[in-house]
N, CA, C and O of each residue as an XYZ file, in Angstrom:
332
protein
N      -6.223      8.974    -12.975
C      -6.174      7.538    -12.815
C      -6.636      7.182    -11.400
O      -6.232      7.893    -10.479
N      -7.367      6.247    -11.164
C      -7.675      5.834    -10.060
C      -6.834      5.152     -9.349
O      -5.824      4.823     -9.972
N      -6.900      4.759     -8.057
C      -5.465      4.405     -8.000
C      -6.458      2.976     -6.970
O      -7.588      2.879     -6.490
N      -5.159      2.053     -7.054
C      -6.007      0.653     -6.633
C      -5.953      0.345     -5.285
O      -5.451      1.368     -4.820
N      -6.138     -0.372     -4.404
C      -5.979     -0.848     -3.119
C      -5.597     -1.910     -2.707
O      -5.645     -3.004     -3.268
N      -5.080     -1.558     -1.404
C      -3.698     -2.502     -1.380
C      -4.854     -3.729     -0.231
O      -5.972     -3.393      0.160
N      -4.307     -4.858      0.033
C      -5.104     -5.627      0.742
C      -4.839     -5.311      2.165
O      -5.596     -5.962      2.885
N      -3.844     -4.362      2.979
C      -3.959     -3.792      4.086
C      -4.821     -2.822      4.134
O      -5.411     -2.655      5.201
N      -5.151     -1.818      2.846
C      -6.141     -1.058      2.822
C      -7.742     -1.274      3.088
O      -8.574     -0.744      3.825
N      -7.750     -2.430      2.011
C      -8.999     -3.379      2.172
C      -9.393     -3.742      3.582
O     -10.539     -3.718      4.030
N      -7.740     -4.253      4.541
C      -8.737     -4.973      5.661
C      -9.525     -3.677      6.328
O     -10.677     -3.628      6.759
N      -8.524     -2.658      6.267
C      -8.968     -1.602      7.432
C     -10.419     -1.152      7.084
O     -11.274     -0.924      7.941
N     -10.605     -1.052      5.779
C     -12.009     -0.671      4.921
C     -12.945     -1.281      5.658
O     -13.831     -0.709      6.293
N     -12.667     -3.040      5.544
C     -13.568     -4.178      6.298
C     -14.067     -3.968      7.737
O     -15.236     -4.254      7.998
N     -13.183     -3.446      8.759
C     -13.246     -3.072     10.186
C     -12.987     -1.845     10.852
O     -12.879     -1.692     12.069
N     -12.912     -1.136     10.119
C     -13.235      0.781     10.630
C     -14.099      0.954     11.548
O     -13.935      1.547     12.615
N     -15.846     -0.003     10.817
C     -16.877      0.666     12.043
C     -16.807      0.233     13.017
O     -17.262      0.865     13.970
N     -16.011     -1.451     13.270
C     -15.756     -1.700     14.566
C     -14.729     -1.067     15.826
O     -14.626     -1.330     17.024
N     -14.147     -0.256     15.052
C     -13.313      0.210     15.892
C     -13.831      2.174     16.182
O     -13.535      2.971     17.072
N     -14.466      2.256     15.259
C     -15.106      3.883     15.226
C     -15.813      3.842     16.608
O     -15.698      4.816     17.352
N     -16.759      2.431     17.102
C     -17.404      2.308     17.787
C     -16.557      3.035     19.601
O     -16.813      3.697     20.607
N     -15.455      2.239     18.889
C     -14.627      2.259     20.822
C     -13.355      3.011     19.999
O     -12.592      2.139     19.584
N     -12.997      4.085     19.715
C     -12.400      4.615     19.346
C     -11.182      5.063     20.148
O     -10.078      5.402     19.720
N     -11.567      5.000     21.243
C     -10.200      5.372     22.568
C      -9.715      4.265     23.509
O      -9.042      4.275     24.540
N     -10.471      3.028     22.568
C      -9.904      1.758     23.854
C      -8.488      1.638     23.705
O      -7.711      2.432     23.175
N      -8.279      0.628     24.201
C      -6.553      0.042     23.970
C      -6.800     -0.952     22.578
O      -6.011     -1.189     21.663
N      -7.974     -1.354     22.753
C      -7.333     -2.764     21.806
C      -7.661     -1.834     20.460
O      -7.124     -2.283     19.446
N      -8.493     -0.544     20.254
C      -8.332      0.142     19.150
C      -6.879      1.103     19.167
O      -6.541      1.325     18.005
N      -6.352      1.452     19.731
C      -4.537      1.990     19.733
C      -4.020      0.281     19.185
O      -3.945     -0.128     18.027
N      -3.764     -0.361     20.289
C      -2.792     -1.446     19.293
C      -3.028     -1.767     18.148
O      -2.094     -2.159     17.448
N      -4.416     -1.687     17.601
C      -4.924     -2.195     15.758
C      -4.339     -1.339     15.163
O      -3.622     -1.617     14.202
N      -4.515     -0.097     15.603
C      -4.255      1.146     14.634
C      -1.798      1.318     14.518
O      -1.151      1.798     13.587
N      -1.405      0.873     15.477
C      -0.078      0.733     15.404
C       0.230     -0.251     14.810
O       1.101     -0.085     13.956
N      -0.284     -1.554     14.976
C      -0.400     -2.893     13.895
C      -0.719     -2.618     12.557
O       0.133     -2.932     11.726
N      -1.748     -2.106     12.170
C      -2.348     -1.738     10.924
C      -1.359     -1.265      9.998
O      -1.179     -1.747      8.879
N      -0.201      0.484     10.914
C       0.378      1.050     10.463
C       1.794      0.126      9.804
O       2.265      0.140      8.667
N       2.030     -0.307     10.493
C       3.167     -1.390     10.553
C       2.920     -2.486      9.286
O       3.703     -2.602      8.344
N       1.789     -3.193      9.438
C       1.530     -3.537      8.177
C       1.071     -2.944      6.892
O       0.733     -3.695      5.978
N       1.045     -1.993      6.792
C       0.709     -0.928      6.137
C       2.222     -0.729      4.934
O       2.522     -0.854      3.747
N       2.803     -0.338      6.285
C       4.675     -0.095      5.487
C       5.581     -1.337      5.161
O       6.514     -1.409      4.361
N       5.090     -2.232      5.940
C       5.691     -3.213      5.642
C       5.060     -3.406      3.719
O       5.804     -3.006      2.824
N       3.881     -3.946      3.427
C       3.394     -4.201      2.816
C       4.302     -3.205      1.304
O       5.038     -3.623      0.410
N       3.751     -1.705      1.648
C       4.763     -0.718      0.774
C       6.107     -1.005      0.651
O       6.598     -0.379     -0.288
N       6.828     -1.652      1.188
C       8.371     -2.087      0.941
C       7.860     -3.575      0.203
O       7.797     -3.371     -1.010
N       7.690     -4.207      0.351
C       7.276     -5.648     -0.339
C       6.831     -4.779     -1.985
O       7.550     -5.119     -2.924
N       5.973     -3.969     -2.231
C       5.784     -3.366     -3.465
C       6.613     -3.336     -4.429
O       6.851     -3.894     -5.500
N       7.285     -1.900     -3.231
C       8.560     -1.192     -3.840
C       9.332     -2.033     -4.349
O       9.540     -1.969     -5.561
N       9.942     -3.019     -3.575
C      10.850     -3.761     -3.748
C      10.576     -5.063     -5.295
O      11.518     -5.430     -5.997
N       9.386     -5.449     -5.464
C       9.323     -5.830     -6.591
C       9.295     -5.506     -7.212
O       9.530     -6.091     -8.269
N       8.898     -3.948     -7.103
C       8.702     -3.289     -8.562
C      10.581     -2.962     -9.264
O      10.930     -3.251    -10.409
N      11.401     -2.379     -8.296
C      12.678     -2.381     -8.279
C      13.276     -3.983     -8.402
O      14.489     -4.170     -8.500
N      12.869     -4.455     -8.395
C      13.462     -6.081     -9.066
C      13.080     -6.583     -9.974
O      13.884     -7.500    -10.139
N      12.203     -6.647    -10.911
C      11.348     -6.357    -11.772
C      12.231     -5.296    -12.857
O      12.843     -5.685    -13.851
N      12.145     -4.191    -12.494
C      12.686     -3.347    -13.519
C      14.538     -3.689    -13.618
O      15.227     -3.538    -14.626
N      14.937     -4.099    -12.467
C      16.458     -4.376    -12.468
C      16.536     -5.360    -13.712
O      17.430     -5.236    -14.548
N      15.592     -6.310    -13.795
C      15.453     -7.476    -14.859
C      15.311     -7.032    -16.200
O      15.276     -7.767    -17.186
N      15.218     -5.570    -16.188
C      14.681     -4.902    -17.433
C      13.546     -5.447    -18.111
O      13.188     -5.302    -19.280
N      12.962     -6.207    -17.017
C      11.281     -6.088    -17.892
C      11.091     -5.057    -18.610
O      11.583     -3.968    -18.311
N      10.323     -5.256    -19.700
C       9.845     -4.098    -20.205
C       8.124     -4.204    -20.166
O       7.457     -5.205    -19.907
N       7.644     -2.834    -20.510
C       6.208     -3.084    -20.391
C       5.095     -2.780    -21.401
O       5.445     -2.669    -22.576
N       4.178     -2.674    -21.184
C       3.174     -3.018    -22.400
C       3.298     -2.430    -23.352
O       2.873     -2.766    -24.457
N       4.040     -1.231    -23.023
C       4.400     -0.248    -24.792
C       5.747     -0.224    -24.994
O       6.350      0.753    -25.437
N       6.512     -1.829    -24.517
C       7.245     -2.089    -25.185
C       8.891     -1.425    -25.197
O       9.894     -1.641    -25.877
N       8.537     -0.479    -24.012
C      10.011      0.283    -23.283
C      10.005     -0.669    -21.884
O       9.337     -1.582    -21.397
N      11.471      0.342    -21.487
C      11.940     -0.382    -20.079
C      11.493      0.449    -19.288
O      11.872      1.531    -19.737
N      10.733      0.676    -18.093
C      10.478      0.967    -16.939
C      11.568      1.810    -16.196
O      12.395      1.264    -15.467
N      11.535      3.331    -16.435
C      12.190      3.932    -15.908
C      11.747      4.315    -14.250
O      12.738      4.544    -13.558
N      10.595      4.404    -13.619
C      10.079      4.194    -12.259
C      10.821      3.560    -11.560
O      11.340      2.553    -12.043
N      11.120      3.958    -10.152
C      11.443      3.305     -9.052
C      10.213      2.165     -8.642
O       9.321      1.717     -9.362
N      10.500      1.903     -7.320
C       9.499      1.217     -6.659
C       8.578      2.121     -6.361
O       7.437      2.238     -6.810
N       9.385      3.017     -5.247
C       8.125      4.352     -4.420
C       7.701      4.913     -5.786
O       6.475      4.971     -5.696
N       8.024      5.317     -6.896
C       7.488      6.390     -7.789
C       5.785      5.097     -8.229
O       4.599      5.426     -8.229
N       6.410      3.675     -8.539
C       5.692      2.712     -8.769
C       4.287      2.877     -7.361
O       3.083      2.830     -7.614
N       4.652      2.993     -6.502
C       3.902      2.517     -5.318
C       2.720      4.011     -5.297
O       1.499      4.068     -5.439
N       3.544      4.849     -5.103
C       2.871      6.050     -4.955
C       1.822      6.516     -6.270
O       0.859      7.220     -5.964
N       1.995      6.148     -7.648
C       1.676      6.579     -8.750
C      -0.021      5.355     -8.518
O      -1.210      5.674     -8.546
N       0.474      4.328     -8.361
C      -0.711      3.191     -8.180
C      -1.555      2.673     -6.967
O      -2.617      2.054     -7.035
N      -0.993      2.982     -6.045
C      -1.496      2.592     -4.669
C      -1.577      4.249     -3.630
O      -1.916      4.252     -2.447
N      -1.310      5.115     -4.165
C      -1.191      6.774     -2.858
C      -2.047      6.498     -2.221
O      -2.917      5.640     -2.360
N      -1.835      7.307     -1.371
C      -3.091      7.457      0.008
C      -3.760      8.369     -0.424
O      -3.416      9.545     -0.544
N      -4.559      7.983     -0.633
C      -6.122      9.298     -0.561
C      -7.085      9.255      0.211
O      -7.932      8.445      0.587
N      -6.720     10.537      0.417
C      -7.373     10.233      2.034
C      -9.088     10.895      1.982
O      -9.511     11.929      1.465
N      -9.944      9.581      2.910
C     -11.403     10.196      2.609
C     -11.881     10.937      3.784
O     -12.982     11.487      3.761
């Protein structure tokens, strides 16, 4: 399964080469600690719906209840793969 991308993923996708360029400045360290930060933040916002969501006992397209956590949710659809 392919797995999808998250819109913190996306931005970094968008501005990599600008920062590949100056790779040891400062203002590329603070993006890259910002980035991270929004990064995890973003993964708890996931998790957390997906775990509220299933607390509701949604059920899903084949009609069972969602035995997945959030992280099992997050990790199964969004992992890091790294290029």
């Amino acid at each position: 399964m392919e797995k999808k991308q998250t819109a913190v993923g996306w931005l970094e996708e968008q501005i990599k080469d600008i920062f590949y360029v100056a790779e040891a400045s400062e203002m590329t360290k603070k993006f890259k600690s910002v980035y991270e930060q929004a990064k995890q933040i973003e993964k708890e916002q996931i998790e957390n719906a997906w775990d509220k969501r299933c607390s509701y006992g949604v059920v899903s397209q084949t009609w069972r209840v969602e035995t997945t956590n959030g992280e099992q949710y997050y990790n199964e659809t969004y992992g890091e793969t790294k290029k």
